[in-house]
C-alpha positions, 0 to 999 in steps of 0.5 A: 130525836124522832120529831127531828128525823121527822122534819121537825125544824129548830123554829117548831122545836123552840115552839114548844111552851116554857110549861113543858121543861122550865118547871122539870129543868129547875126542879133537877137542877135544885135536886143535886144541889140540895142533896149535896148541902142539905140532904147530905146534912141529915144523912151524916147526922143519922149515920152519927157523924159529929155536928162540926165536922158535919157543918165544915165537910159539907159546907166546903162541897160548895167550893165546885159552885164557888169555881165554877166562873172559871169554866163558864166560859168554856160554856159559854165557847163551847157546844150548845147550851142544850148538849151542856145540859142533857149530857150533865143530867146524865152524868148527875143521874149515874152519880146518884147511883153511885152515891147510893152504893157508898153509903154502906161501904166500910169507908162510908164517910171519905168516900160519899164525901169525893162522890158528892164532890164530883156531883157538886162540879156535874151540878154547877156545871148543869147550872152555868149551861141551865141558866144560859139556855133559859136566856136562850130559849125564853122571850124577854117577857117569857124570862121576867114572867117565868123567873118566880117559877123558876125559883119556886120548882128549884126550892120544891127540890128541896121539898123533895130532898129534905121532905119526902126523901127523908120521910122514906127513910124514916118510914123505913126505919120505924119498920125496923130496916137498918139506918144504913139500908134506909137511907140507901133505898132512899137514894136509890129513890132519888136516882130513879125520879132523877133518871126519869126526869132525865129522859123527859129533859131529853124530848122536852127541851126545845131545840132554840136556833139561837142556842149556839156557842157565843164566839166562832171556835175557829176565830175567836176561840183564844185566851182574849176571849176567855178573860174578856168574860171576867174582865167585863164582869169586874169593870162594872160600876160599883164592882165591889159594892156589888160583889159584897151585896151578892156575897152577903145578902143571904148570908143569914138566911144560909145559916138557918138553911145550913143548921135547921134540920139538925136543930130539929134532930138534936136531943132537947138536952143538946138545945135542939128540939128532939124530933124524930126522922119522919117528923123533920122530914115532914116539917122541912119538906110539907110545912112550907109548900104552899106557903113557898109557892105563894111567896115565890108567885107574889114576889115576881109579881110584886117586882114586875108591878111596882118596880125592882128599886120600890121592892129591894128594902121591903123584900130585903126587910120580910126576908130575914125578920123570920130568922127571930122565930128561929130565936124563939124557938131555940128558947121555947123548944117548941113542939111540931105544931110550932115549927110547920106554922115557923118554917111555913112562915119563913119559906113564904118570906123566903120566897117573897123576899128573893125575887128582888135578889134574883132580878137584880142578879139578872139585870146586871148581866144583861148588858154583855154577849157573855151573859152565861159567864156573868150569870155563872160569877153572880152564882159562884158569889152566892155558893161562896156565901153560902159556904162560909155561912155553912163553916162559920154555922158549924163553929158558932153552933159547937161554941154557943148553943142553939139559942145564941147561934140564932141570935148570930144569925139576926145580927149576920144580916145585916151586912147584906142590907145596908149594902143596898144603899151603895149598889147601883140601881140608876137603870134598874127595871122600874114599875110597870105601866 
């Protein structure tokens, strides 16, 4: 604001290098996300909430990331993408608060419950406006170069949440502080390193001049416009193949993600592996940085250089033959040492495989003014996906045990990959030259 008030004009702002707010930006729009359908996963479980009802009541927080295609265009219409942003931010920050107070109260379950719903809609409405300003804010070379950084800062999120918040609170409980209070301090934690970021969002975020609202509110600002966002969505070619691939592709992987930290958490007697607090922390949150980094790095750069239709089967293929570890380890009960060398292995997968994925979803939201409202269905598809993955983990999980839930979770992916022999790839980005 000083630097406006200063003479600084839009173009200096947008001057401003993507490595000051892409890498911060990502990180905070993965923080509540994980926190919502993951950490929430382990806080309940540590507060002795039932497994099912654990898997079903978080996997449906997912519904606000589902809906969200039916406020993008108001996005889209509205405002500029930069007051979207930095005004939900501020809203996430205040809810994380919020959370933190609940977790103690009397009524702990239903109420924590409505207060992640809320951060579930504040943080899918973040990402419709996140997104679209990234397509703002960046060149054309900047977005292809920047898409695997984009992907590795969100899951470094999850290293935060589901690691070293985790660790606080079992390093807190080994020192004899109440679950309860330790899982709140570490919430409180999380709100602090959020709110930080929150204010360097604020001076960090450049001002684009093309960060406008898509269509003039005084003339185009009507139901017509509004429908035309889906309607140029679902008229593309091969609609429903394409609907489906997006559906499913991560259908399997969302399981694994859904169920591994109660995997680790479950006694040896439950069929899962008996860690402690510190030790799960410790294996979701550290095993897998660097692996992570490296696959999400060499994964953009593998798409750039040899082209996305060269790249779908390969990434498709290295993507979810790590989830047969899972099977494994379901049988063998593995200890720690095991599991850093399997959830290394899988994020580095994980990261490689889904750049393919990602481009893809980008590439066929290119060709429209509404690209902010198209990005924002691609997603709500994932988040669909994801949910029913969550639901149909909690049933199979209760029903079949550890060992054969995974042997599920092989067999689920499937679907999404034969569905890349009829999605349309005939204009697809090709190899670089």
């Amino acid at each position: 604001m000083s630097r406006m008030a200063a003479g600084a004009g839009p173009q200096e702002m947008r001057a401003k290098s993507p490595w000051l707010f892409i890498p911060s930006l990502y990180f905070q729009q993965g923080l509540p996300v994980i926190l919502v359908q993951q950490f929430s996963v382990l806080l309940y479980k540590k507060l002795g909430v039932a497994n099912e009802q654990i898997l079903l009541w978080t996997s449906l927080l997912a519904w606000p990331w589902i809906i969200k295609m039916l406020w993008g265009p108001l996005v889209d219409l509205t405002s500029t993408k930069r007051s979207w942003v930095f005004s939900m931010q501020v809203a996430i920050a205040l809810a994380l608060v919020a959370l933190a107070l609940a977790v103690k109260t009397k009524v702990f379950f239903p109420l924590t419950l409505g207060i992640l719903l809320v951060l579930a809609f504040l943080s899918a409405t973040h990402d419709i406006a996140l997104d679209g300003y990234y397509l703002i804010a960046l060149k054309k070379n900047e977005q292809a170069f920047f898409l695997g950084f984009c992907s590795t800062f969100f899951r470094l999120a999850m290293v935060f949440c589901t690691g070293a918040l985790v660790i606080f609170a079992g390093l807190w409980e080994e020192r004899g502080v109440a679950t309860v209070d330790a899982w709140r301090r570490t919430l409180f934690v999380g709100a602090l390193v959020y709110g930080v970021l929150v204010a360097y969002a604020g001076w960090a975020m450049p001002i684009a001049a093309e960060d406008k609202p898509a269509l003039a509110p005084s003339k185009d600002f009507a139901p017509a416009a509004y429908f035309e966002a889906f309607k140029t969505f679902f008229a593309q070619d091969k609609a429903i193949a394409v609907l489906l691939f997006i559906l499913l592709y991560r259908f399997g992987e969302s399981m694994v993600w859904k169920t591994s930290g109660l995997f680790m958490l479950d006694s040896r007697a439950a069929g899962g592996l008996g860690f402690d607090t510190v030790q799960t922390g410790a294996v979701l949150g550290s095993a897998g940085v660097v692996a992570l980094v490296l696959g999400g790095m060499l994964g953009g750069m593998a798409v750039a250089r040899f082209g996305l239709r060269r790249c779908l089967w390969p990434m498709a293929i290295m993507m979810h033959v790590p989830n047969l570890m899972y099977v494994w380890a379901a049988y063998a009960q593995p200890g720690t040492g095991s599991m850093y060398f399997i959830v290394a292995v899988d994020q580095f997968a994980y990261g490689f495989g889904l750049a393919s994925y990602m481009v893809y979803t980008m590439y066929i939201c290119q060709a429209t003014r509404f690209q902010t409202s198209h990005y924002a269905i691609v997603t709500a598809l994932m988040a669909a996906g994801a949910m029913l993955a969550g639901i149909l983990s909690g049933y199979l999980q209760n029903q079949l045990g550890y060992f054969w839930f995974f042997i599920c979770v092989c067999v689920l992916t499937i679907p999404g990959m034969i569905l890349l022999n009829f999605i349309p790839l005939e204009q697809a980005p090709v190899a670089a030259t």
